[in-house]
Structures are given as C-alpha cells and as structure tokens.
C-alpha positions in Angstrom: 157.5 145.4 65.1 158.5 146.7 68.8 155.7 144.0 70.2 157.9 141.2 68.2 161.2 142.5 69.8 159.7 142.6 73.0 158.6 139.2 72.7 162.0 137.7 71.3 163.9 139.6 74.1 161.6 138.2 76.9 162.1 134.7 75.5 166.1 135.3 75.4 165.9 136.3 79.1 163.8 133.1 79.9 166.6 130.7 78.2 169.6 132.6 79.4 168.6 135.6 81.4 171.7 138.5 81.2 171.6 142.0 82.8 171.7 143.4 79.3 168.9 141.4 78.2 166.3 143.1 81.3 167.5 146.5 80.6 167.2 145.8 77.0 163.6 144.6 77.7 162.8 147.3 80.3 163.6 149.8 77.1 161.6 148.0 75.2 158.5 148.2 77.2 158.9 151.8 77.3 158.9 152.1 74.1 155.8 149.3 73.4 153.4 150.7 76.7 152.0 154.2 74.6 151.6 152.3 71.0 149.7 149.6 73.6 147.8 152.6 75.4 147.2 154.1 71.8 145.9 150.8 70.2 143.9 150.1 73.1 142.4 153.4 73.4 141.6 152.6 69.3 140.0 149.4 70.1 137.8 151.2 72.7 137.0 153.8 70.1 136.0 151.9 67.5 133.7 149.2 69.8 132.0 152.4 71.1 131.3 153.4 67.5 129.7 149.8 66.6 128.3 149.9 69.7 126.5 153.4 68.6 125.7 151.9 65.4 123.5 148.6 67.1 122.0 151.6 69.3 121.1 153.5 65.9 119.7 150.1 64.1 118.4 149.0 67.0 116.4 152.4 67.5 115.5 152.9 63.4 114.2 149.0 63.7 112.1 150.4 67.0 110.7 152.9 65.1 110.4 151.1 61.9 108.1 149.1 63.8 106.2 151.7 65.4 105.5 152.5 62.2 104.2 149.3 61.3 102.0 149.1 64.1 100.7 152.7 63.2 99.7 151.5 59.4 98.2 148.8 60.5 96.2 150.1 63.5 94.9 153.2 60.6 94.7 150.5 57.5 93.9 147.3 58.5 92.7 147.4 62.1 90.5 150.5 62.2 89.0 149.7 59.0 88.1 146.1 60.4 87.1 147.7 63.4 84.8 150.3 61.5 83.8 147.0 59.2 82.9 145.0 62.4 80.7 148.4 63.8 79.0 148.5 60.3 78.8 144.5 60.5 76.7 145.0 64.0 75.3 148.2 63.6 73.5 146.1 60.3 72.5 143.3 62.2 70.9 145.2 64.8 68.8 147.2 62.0 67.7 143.7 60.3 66.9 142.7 63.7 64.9 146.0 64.6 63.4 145.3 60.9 62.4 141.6 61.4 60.8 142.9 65.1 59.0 145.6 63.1 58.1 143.1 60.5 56.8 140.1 62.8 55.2 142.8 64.9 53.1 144.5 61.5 52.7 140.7 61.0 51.3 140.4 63.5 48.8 143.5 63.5 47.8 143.4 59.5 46.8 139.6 60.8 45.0 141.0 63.8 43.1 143.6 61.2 42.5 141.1 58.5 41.0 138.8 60.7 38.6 141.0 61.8 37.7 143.1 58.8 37.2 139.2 57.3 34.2 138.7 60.3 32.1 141.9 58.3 31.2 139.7 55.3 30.9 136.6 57.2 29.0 138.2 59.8 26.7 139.3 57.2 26.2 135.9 55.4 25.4 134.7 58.7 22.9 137.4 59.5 21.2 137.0 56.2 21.0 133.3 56.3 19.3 133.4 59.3 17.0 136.1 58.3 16.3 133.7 55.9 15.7 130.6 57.4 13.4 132.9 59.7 11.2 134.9 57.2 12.1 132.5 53.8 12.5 135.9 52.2 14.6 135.2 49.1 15.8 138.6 49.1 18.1 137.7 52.0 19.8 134.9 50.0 20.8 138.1 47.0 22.4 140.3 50.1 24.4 136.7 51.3 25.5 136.2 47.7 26.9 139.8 48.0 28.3 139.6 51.0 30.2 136.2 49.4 31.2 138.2 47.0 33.1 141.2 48.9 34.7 138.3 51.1 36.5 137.5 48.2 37.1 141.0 47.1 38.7 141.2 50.6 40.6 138.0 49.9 41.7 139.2 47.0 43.1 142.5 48.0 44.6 140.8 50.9 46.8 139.2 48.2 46.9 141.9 45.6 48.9 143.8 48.2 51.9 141.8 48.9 52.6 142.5 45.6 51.4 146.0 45.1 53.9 149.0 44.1 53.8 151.8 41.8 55.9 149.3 38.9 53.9 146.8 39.5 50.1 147.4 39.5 48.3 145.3 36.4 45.2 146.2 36.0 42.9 143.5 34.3 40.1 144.0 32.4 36.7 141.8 32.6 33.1 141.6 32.0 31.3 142.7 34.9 27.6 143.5 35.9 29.0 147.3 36.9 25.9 147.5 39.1 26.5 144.0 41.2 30.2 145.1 41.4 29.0 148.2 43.4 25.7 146.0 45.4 28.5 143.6 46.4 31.0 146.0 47.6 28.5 147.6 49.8 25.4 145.1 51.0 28.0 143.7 53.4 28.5 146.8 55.6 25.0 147.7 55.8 24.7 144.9 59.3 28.1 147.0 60.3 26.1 150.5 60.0 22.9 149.4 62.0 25.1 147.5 64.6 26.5 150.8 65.2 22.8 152.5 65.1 23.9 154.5 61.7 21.1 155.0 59.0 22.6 153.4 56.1 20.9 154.6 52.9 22.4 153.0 49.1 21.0 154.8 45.8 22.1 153.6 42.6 21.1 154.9 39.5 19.6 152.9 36.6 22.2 154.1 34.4 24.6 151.6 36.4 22.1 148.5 34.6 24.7 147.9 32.3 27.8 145.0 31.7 31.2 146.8 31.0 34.9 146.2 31.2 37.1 147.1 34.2 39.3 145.5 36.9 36.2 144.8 38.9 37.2 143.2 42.0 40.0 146.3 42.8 37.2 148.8 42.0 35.0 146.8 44.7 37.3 147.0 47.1 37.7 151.4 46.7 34.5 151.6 46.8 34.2 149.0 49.9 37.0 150.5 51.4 35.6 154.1 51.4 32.1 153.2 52.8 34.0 151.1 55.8 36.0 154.1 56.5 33.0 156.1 56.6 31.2 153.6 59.1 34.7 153.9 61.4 35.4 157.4 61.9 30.8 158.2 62.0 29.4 157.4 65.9 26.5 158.5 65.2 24.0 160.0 62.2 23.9 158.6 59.1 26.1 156.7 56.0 24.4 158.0 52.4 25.7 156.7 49.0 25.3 157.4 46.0 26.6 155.8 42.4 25.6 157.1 39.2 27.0 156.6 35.5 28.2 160.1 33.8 29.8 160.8 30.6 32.4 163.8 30.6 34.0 164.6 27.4 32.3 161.3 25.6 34.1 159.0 28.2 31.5 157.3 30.6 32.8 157.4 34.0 31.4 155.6 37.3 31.3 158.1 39.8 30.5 157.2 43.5 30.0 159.1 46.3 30.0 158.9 50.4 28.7 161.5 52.5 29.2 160.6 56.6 28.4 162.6 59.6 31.3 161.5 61.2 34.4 164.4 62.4 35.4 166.3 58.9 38.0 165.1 57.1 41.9 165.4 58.6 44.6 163.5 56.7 46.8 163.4 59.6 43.9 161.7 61.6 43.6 159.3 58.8 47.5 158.8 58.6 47.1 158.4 62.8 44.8 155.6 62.4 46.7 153.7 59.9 49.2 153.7 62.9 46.7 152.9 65.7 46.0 149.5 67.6 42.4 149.0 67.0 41.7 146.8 64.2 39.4 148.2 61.7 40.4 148.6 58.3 42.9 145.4 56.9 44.9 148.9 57.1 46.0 148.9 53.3 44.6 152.4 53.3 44.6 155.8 51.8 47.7 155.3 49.9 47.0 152.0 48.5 43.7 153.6 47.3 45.2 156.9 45.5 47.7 154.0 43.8 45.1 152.4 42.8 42.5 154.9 41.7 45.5 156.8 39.7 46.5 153.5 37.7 42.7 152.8 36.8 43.1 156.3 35.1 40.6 157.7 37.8 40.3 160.3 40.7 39.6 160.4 44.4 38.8 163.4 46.4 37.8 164.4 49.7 35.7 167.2 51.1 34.6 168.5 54.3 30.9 168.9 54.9 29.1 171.5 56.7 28.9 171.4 60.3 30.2 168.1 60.2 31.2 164.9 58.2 33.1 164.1 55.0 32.3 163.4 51.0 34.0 161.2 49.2 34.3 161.1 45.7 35.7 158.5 43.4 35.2 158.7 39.7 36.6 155.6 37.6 36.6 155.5 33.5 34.7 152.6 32.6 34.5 150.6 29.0 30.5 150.0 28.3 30.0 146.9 26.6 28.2 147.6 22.9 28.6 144.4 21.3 26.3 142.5 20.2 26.1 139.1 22.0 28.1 136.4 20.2 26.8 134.2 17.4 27.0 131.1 19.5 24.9 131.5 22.6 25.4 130.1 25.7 21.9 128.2 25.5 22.8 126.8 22.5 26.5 125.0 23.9 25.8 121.8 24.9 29.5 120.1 25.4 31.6 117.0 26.7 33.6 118.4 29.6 36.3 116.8 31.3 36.3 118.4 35.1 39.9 117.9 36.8 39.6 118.9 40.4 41.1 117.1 43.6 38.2 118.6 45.9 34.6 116.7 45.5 32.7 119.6 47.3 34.1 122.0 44.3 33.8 119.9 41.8 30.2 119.1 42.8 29.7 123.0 42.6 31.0 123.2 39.4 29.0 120.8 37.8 26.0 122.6 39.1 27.5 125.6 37.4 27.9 123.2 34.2 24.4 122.2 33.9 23.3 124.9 31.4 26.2 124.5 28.9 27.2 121.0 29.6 25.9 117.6 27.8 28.0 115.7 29.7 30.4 116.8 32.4 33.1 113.8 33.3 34.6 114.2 36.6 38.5 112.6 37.7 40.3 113.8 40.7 43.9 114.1 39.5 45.8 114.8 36.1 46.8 111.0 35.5 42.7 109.9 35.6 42.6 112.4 33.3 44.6 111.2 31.1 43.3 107.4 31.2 39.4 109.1 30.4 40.5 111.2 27.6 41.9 108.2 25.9 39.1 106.2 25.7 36.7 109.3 24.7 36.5 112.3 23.5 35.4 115.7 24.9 35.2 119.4 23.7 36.6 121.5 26.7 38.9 120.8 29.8 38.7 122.1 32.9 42.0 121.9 34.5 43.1 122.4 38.9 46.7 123.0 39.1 47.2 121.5 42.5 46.6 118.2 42.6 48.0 114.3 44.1 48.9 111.9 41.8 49.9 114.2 38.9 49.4 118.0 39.2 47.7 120.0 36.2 51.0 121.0 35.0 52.4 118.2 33.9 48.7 116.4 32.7 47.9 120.0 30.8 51.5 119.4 28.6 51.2 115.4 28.2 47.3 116.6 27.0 48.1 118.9 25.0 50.6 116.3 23.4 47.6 113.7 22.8 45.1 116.2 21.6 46.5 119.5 20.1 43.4 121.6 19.7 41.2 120.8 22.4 40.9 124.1 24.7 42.4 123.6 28.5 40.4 126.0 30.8 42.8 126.6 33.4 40.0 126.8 37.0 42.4 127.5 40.1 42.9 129.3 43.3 46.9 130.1 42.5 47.0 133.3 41.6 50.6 133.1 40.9 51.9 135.2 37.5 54.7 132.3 37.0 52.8 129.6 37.6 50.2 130.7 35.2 52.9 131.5 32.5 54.5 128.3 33.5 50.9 126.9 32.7 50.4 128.4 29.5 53.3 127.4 28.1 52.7 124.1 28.3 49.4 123.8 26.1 46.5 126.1 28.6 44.2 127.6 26.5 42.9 130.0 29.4 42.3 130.4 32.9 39.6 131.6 35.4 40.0 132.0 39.0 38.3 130.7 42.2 35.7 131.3 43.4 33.6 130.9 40.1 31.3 132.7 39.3 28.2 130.9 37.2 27.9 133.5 34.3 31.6 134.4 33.8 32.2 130.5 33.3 29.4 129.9 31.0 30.9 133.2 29.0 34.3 131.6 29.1 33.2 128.1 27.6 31.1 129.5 25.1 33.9 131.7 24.1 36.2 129.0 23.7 34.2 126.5 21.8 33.5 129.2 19.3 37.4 129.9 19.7 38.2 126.6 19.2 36.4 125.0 16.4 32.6 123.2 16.3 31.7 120.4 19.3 32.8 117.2 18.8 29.6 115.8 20.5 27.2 117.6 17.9 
C-alpha cells in the first residue's frame, strides 16, 4: 500500500512537479525505507533458510551415498573379491593337482615300465636257455613268466578303477597250483641277478582246480615275493604254499620269509614315496583291499635277527564236480572266428584244433555276416574292435538271423559298459585276451552243451 503511494506521488512530481508533492514524497519514503529494510531483511532470511536446506539435502544425499558405496563395497564387492580369491586360490590347487598328477604320471609309468622288463626279461632268459640246452623245462618257466606279464597287465588296469565300492571279484576255474608257479617263476632270474638263493616249495595239496579271482590272487602273491627280493641285499628268498582247511573251509595259505631289514611300515610307506622304480607302486594298501574283499588275511612278522614273514591266507572254492557229460574230446564243432588280427587268429585256431571240426576265419563283422549266410556253424567267436563293422553291431544283426546260436565274446576290452553294451545285443559269453588253451576249450564245450546239440553232427 505505502510502496503504491510512493509510486503515484513520484509519477505526479515527474508530470507536474509541486513543493508539496517532494515533501509529500520525502514523507513517504520515510515511512516505506523500514517496511523495505524489514522485507529485505525477510528475503535474506528466508534465502539463508533454503540455502541451509540444499546444504542439508545436499549433505544427507552425500551420505546417502556413502552409504551406498559402503553396501556395496561389504555386499557386492568384497564378496566378488572373496569369490575372485576362491576362484584363483582353486585354480591354483587344480593346477598344483594336474602337476602332481602328470608328475605320478609320470613316475607310476617310470615303475610300470620297469616292473614289465621282470617277466620279459625272464621269457627272454628262458628262451635262450632253451635254444641253448633244448631243455623243455625252460619253455614251462617262459609260459609262466607270460602268464604273470599279464597278471601285471592286468593289475595295471584293475587299478584305475580300484576303490573300496568298487572291487568285483570274479570267480573262475583255475589250476590253483599254476596260479601260484606263474606268479612266482618270473622273479626267480630277479633273485639270482641279485645273488639271492631263491627256494619255491609247494605242497601237493595245491594239485587241485578250484574257483577264485585268479589273476588278483597272482598278483598278492607276486607282489609279496617282489617286495621280498627289493628290500633283501643279500641271503636268501624261501616260499612256501600249502592248502589248509580251518573250520571245514580250505584256505590257500602262502608264506615269504626274506633276510632282508625286519619289517617297518613306515619304511614301506617311505618307499611307496621314493624315486627308484621297483614295485608298479600299487602297494601295501592296494594289497590289504584286496586280500580283505577276497575274504582273506595278510600279516607281517619280524624274524629273528633279521628279515620279514609274510603271510597271506585266501579262502578258496575246491572244485568237486564231476566233469561234465559232454567232454571236451568229444566236441567237434563248425566255428566262425571273427578277428581283425591274422597273427591271433592263427593262434586261436591252434587253440581250436582239439574241439574244432572246422574253424572258418573272416576279418570283420560284415564277412561275418556274408559266411554265416551261406552256412551254418555251432559257435561264434566274436572281436569287438574291428574295420568294416565292429562286433557290436555284427553280434546284434547275428543274433537277428540266428537266434540260438552261442556268440563267444574273445576281446582285449575289458570295459564293464562295453561288455553290457555287448550282451545286450545277443553275446552269449565272453573270455578275455590272452587265451588261455584250456579255459577256451571249457568255455565251448560249456556252451554247446548250453546251447543245444551241434549242427554239424
């Protein structure tokens, strides 16, 4: 209101300026300068108030993001950080592991390799015994010494598998003395290379055929006598292996004695560490496994002044029966051979001869098929791997043309799903490589008599 006067006054004294009018106007800025000094002081008041209020939202957004930073340095940044640690700290293990595991590798190779030369070395020693004295005595120790290479193979094998869930044993028909000759003949050479007196007594209660898992309980026993020749320098190796019955259950028990430094597990469990490369190093452990699921026991004592016994004791299953009604002189079949290798089919022939009539020889599945068309034939014998068409596939489109002739499954694949894979298209059976002449002509006498009367008689 006093502003509006003021401001109609000053414009009356512009148009028609009066001595009334100034002191008029002069009173009216006295009155209008304090409600001016007031209202500006107001305005200054409340500018400093907004003002305060940026300063306190500009402060609470400061800290609002302080806070922000905060949860995510402790909830997503630490955590990724801790994540990224874990992340190396991992990949440094796996590549600590994968060292570890080239470098064992690399050792278990180094050992196999060598503890492959003791049977080799003995078939070569007896071979040339023999071609020197024609002693055919020789040619039974290089037949054993064949035999524990494989037993070696095998356990070479058997152990990338081997755990407490998953030891199988099998069951088959052995000669329980060759089992034992076998795992033993071979480091006889080892013991007199070393000057050791190697002495082998087996009992005449051991001439008998029983069931067990013969190749794993050839390589305990040839694993105890070869740890026997390593830790003795000098003195003797004596062994011993006898058939006893405890509580009506016959048990083959076998027995080192060494003159070697007395047993010490912790200088066994040092030399399944150490660099020099006896032993395939499957050791102690994989022997109590094994000896525990066969149902058996193993024990160690210290001899007096010096030395170590060994004792292993294995339940056995004596074979009683009477031999079947169809003998094996008596079989005289059609077989179909399927093998892609002429050198082992050649062998097996030879094997053949006593059971065979005829054998009929094709290199892959689909020759297989194009014989068994035009003739006929009582048994099988069927390789897996093979060109052309494997045995898989010729084993099912057989078993489609001839429902009930047996499929002998002959292979070196040990593998469990291959051989169910097998099975369940149309094998009958299987044996594996290396053959051995009696076991096959068991197995083809078994299934002819199986399997219904020969077509060829």
């Amino acid at each position: 209101m006093q502003s509006n006067t003021f401001v109609t006054l000053s414009r009356s004294q512009f148009q028609q300026p009066t001595p009334q009018l100034e002191e008029q106007i002069f009173t009216a800025s006295q009155h209008i300068l304090p409600n001016l000094n007031e209202a500006v002081s107001l305005f200054e008041q409340h500018a400093r108030s907004k003002t305060e209020m940026v300063r306190k939202i500009e402060l609470l957004i400061w800290l609002l993001g302080l806070l922000l930073l905060f949860i995510e340095a402790k909830f997503i940044f630490r955590p990724m950080a801790r994540e990224i640690a874990e992340a190396l700290d991992k990949l440094e293990a796996a590549r600590k592991l994968a060292d570890d595991a080239l470098h064992s590798k690399s050792r278990f190779l180094a050992r196999v390799s060598h503890e492959l030369r003791t049977p080799l070395q003995a078939i070569q020693g007896y071979l040339d015994e023999y071609l020197s004295n024609k002693d055919t005595q020789q040619l039974q120790h290089v037949k054993s010494a064949a035999n524990q290479l494989d037993v070696l193979l095998y356990s070479v094998q058997d152990f990338n598998h081997l755990s407490e869930q998953e030891v199988v044993i099998e069951r088959h028909q052995v000669a329980l003395r060759e089992v034992i000759k076998s795992a033993c003949i071979a480091f006889q050479l080892t013991a007199h290379k070393k000057s050791l007196a190697f002495n082998l007594a087996l009992s005449n209660e051991l001439d008998v055929t029983c069931y067990c898992d013969g190749k794993r309980v050839g390589w305990l026993i040839s694993e105890l006598v070869n740890n026997a020749i390593k830790f003795t320098e000098r003195g003797s190796i004596q062994v011993f292996a006898d058939l006893v019955v405890d509580e009506d259950t016959p048990y083959l028990e076998f027995v080192v004695e060494d003159t070697g430094p007395r047993f010490d597990y912790q200088q066994l469990r040092e030399a399944v560490h150490s660099e020099h490369f006896q032993g395939t190093q499957l050791g102690l452990k994989r022997c109590q496994l094994l000896t525990s699921a066969l149902g058996g026991r193993l024990g160690f004592i210290a001899r007096e002044p010096t030395g170590t016994r060994a004792t292993l004791r294995i339940p056995i299953e004596i074979d009683n029966q009477q031999v079947p009604a169809r003998k094996v002189e008596q079989v005289s079949a059609r077989i179909l051979l399927v093998e892609d290798n002429l050198l082992n089919a050649r062998v097996i022939e030879k094997m053949l001869q006593p059971v065979a009539k005829l054998v009929t020889h094709v290199e892959h599945g689909e020759g297989a098929l194009e014989v068994y068309e035009v003739g006929k034939f009582d048994i099988v014998l069927m390789d897996l791997n093979m060109p052309v068409m494997d045995g898989f596939e010729a084993t099912e489109r057989l078993r489609a043309l001839d429902p009930a002739v047996p499929i002998l499954v002959v292979t070196a694949n040990t593998n469990a799903e291959d051989l169910d894979k097998v099975y369940a298209l149309g094998a009958t059976a299987h044996l594996y490589k290396p053959l051995q002449p009696d076991v096959l002509h068991s197995k083809v006498a078994l299934l002819l008599n199986e399997c219904g009367d020969l077509v060829s008689s």
